[in-house]
C-alpha positions as CSV (number, residue, x, y, z in Angstrom):
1,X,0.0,0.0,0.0
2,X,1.3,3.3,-1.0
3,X,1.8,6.4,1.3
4,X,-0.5,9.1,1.0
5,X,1.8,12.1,0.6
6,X,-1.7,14.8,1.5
7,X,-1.3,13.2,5.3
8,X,1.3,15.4,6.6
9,X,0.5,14.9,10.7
10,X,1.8,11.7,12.3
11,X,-0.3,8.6,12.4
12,X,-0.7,8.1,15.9
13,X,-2.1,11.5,16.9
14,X,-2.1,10.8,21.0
15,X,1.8,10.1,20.8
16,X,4.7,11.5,20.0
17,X,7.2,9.8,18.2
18,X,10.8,11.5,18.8
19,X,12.5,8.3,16.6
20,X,11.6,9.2,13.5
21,X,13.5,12.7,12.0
22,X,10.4,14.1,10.4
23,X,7.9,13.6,13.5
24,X,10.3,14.9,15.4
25,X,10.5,18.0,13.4
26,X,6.6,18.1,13.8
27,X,6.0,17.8,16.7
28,X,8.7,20.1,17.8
29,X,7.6,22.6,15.6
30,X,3.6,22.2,16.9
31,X,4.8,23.2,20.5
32,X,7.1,25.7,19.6
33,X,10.3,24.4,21.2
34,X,13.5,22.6,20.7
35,X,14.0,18.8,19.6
36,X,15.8,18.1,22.5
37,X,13.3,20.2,24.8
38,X,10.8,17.6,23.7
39,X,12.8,14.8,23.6
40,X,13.5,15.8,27.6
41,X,9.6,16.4,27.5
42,X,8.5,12.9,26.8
43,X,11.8,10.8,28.6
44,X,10.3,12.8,31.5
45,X,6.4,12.0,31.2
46,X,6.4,9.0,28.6
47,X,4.8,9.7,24.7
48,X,1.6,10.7,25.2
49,X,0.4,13.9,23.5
50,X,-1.5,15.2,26.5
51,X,1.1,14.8,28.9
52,X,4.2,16.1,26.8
53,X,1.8,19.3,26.5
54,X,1.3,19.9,30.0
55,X,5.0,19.3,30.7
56,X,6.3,22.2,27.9
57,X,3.7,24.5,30.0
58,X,1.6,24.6,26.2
């Protein structure tokens, strides 16, 4: 099955994925701070979307 290149957002909406370079960028971007402030983020609180928010004060 092909990729469909007009879904820009990450799959998995409730998580964020720091592994992969262009989610990364996405998320990082969507909270308006560093990859390794979000990286920090979600070792600190675990992937979920929710929780990464509340820990970047967003």
């Amino acid at each position: 099955m092909a990729d469909d290149l007009k879904n820009r957002g990450p799959k998995d909406r409730d998580r964020v994925n720091t592994s992969e370079d262009w989610e990364l960028k996405y998320w990082s971007t969507k909270f308006g701070v560093t990859a390794d402030q979000l990286k920090a983020a979600v070792k600190a609180v675990g992937p979920m979307v929710t929780d990464v928010r509340k820990k970047l004060g967003k």
